[in-house]
C-alpha positions as CSV (number, residue, x, y, z in Angstrom):
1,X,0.0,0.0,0.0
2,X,1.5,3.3,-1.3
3,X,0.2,5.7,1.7
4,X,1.9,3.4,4.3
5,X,4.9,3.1,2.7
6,X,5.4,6.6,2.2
7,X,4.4,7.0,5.9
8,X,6.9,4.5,7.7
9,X,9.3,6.2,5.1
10,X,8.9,9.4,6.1
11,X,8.8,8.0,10.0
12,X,12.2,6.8,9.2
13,X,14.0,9.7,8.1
14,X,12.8,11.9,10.7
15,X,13.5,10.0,13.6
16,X,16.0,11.7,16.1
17,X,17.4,8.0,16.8
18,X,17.0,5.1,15.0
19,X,16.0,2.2,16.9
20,X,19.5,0.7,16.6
21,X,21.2,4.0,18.3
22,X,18.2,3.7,20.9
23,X,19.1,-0.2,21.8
24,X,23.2,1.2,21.9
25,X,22.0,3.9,24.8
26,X,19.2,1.9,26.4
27,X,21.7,1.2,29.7
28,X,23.7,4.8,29.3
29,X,21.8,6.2,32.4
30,X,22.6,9.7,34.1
31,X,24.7,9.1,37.2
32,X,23.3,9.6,40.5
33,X,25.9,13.2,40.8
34,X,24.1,14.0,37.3
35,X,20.5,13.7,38.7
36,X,21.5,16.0,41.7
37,X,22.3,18.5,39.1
38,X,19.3,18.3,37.6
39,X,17.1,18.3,41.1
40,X,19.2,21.3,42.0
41,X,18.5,23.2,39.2
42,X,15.8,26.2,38.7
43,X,12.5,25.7,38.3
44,X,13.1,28.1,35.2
45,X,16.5,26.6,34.0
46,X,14.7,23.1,34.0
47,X,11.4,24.3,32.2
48,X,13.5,26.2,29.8
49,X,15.8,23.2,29.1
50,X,12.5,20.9,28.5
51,X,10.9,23.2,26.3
52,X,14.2,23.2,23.9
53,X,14.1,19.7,24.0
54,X,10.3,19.5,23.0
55,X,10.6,22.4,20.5
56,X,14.0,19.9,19.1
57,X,11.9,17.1,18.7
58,X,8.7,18.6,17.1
59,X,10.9,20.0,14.2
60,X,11.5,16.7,13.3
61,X,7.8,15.6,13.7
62,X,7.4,18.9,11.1
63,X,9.6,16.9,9.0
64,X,7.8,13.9,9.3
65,X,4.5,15.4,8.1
66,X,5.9,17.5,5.6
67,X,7.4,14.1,3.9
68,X,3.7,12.6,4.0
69,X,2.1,13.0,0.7
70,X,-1.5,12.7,1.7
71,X,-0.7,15.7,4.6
72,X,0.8,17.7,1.7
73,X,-2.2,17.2,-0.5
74,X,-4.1,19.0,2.2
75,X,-5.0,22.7,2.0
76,X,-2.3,24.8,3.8
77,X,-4.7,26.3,6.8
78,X,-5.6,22.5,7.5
79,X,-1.6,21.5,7.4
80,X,-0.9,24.4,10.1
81,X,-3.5,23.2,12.3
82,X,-3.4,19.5,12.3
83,X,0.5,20.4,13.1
84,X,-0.7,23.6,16.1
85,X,-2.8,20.9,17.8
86,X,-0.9,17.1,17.1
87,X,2.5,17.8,17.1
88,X,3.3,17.5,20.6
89,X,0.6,14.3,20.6
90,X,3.0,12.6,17.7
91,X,6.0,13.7,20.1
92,X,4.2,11.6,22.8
93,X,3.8,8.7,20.9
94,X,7.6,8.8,19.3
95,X,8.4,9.1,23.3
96,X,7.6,5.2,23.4
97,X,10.4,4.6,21.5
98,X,12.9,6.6,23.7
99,X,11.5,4.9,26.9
100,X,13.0,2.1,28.9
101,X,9.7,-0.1,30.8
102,X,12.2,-2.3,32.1
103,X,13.8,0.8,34.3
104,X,11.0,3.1,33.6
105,X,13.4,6.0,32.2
106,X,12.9,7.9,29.4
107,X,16.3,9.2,27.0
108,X,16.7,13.0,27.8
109,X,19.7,15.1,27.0
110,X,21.5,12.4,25.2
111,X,21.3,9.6,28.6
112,X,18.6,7.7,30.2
113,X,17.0,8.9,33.6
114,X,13.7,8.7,35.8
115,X,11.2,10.8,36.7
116,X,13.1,12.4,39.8
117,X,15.4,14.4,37.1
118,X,12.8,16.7,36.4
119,X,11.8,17.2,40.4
120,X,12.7,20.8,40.0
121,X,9.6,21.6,36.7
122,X,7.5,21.1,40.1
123,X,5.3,19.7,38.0
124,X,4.8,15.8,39.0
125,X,1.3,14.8,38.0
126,X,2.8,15.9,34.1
127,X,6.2,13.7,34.9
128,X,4.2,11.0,36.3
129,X,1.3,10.8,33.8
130,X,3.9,11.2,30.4
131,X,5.5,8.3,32.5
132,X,2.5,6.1,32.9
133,X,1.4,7.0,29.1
134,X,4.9,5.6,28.0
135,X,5.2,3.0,29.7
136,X,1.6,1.4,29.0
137,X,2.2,2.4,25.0
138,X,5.5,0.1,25.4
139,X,3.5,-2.8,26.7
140,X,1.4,-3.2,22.8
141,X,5.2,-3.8,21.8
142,X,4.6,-1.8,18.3
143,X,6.8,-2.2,15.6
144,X,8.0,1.1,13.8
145,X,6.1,0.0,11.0
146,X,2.9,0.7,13.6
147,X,4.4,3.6,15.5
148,X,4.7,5.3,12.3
149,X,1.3,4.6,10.7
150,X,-0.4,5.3,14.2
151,X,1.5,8.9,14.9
152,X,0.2,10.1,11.6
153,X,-3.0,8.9,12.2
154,X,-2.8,10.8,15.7
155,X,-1.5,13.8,13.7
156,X,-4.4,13.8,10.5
157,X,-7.5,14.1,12.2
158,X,-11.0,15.4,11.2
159,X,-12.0,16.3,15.0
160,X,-9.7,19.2,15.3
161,X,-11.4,22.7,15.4
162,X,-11.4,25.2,12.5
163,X,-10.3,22.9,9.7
164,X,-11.7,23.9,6.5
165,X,-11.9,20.2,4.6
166,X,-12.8,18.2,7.9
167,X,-14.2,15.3,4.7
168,X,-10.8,15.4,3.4
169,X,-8.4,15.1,7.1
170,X,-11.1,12.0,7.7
171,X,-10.9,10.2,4.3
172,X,-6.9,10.3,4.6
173,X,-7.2,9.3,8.7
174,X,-9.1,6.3,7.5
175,X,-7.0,5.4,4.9
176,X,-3.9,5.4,7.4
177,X,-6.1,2.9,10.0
178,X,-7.3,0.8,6.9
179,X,-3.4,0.1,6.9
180,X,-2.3,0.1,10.4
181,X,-5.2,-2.4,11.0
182,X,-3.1,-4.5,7.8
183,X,-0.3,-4.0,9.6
184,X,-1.3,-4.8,13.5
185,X,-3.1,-8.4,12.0
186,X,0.1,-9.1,9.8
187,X,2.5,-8.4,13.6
188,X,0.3,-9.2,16.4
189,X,-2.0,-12.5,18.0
190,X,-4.1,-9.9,19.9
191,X,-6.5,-8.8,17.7
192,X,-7.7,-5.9,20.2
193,X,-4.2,-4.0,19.7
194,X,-6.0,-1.1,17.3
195,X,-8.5,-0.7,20.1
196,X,-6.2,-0.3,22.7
197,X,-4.3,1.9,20.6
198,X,-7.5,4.1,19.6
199,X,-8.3,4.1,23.0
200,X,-5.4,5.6,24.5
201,X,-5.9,9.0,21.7
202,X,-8.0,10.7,25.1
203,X,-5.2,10.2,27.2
204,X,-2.9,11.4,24.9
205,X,-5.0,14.9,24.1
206,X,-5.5,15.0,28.0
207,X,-1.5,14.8,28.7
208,X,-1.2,18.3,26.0
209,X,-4.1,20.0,27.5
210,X,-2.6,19.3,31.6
211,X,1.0,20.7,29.6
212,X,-1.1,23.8,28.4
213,X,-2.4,24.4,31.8
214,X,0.8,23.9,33.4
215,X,2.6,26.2,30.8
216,X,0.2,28.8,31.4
217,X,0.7,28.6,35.4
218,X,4.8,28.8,35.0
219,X,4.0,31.6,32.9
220,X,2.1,34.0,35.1
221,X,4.8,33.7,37.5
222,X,7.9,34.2,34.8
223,X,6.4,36.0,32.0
224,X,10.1,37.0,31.1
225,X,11.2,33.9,31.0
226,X,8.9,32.0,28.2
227,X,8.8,35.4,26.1
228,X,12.4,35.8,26.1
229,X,14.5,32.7,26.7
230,X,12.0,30.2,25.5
231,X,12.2,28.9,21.8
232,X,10.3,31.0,19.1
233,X,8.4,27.6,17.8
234,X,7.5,26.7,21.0
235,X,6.1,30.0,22.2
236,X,4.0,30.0,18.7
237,X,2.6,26.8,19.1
238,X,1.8,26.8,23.2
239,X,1.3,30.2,23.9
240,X,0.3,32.3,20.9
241,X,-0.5,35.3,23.4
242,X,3.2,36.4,23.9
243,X,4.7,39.4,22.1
């Protein structure tokens, strides 16, 4: 099918790591001294180091949709706002690939650590819930074939607000689950794993919203901060109300 294999293409060349670089780090954890720094440091320092590394990642998840044909196809208001409301969901789901269930640590800054490096956001239900949501996306063991087909199905859908050819963001979606669905049945015994998978999207839009709100609290108490030292892209697409 030509749509998914442009898709797992287009997965594949805009991956930070390749799966084979991921395996090579899995065991490179931060030090105990190297957590300490990171417990230690600002709230500010911290937020302002997570947003780079977000903002770093969702470039390449701009990549990834600009390389989809089908998302190309679409009119250019729909483009910007499938990619202002999913790209930080299709960040989630590529985190899955970056996290280690076995010690429950998730690659940041170029080593593996838990959720006590980032004690100092002061934000723990976010920690703990992007956490959780990894961890119980590892368990359907996808293959990148699936992570692929399912992050742009995440990214292209109809139910976002404002879209001006909702028909045409729903026939592509479906299109991409027709395949996934080919995929899952060709990989997997459990024939529930598109359920599950469709049924963790809520969770995944609830995770974004509880990052909004926590955004917005930092915010009030460091304006400064996000409008000056925080990343252009990342202001633009979170909080479109700085100057």
């Amino acid at each position: 099918d030509q749509i998914a294999q442009n898709i797992i293409k287009s997965h594949l060349e805009t991956c930070q790591y390749t799966m084979e670089e991921l395996h090579q780090l899995a065991w490179q954890t931060h030090t105990y001294e190297e957590i300490k720094v990171y417990q230690s440091k600002t709230r500010e320092a911290l937020w302002q180091q997570c947003a780079i590394q977000i903002t770093h990642a969702i470039q390449y998840v701009v990549e990834f949709a600009k390389r989809i044909t089908g998302f190309m196809e679409l009119c250019q208001n729909d483009q910007i706002l499938l990619l202002k409301s999913g790209c930080l969901e299709v960040v989630l789901v590529r985190m899955c690939r970056a996290f280690n269930p076995l010690n429950n640590t998730v690659l940041f800054e170029g080593k593996y650590g838990g959720m006590q490096m980032f004690k100092a956001l002061g934000s723990d239900d976010l920690v703990n819930e992007a956490f959780d949501f990894a961890k119980n996306l590892c368990s359907l063991q996808l293959t990148e074939e699936e992570i692929a087909l399912f992050s742009s199905a995440v990214l292209i859908s109809p139910d976002r607000a404002w879209l001006i050819e909702p028909r045409k963001v729903q026939r592509l979606q479906e299109k991409i689950y027709f395949a996934l669905q080919h995929v899952i049945q060709k990989n997997h015994l459990d024939e529930e794993t598109l359920t599950k998978l469709i049924a963790k999207i809520p969770t995944i839009t609830a995770l974004c919203n509880l990052h909004g709100e926590k955004l917005q609290v930092f915010k009030q108490s460091h304006p400064d901060i996000v409008n000056t030292l925080f990343p252009p892209l990342y202001k633009e697409l979170f909080n479109p109300d700085s100057t």
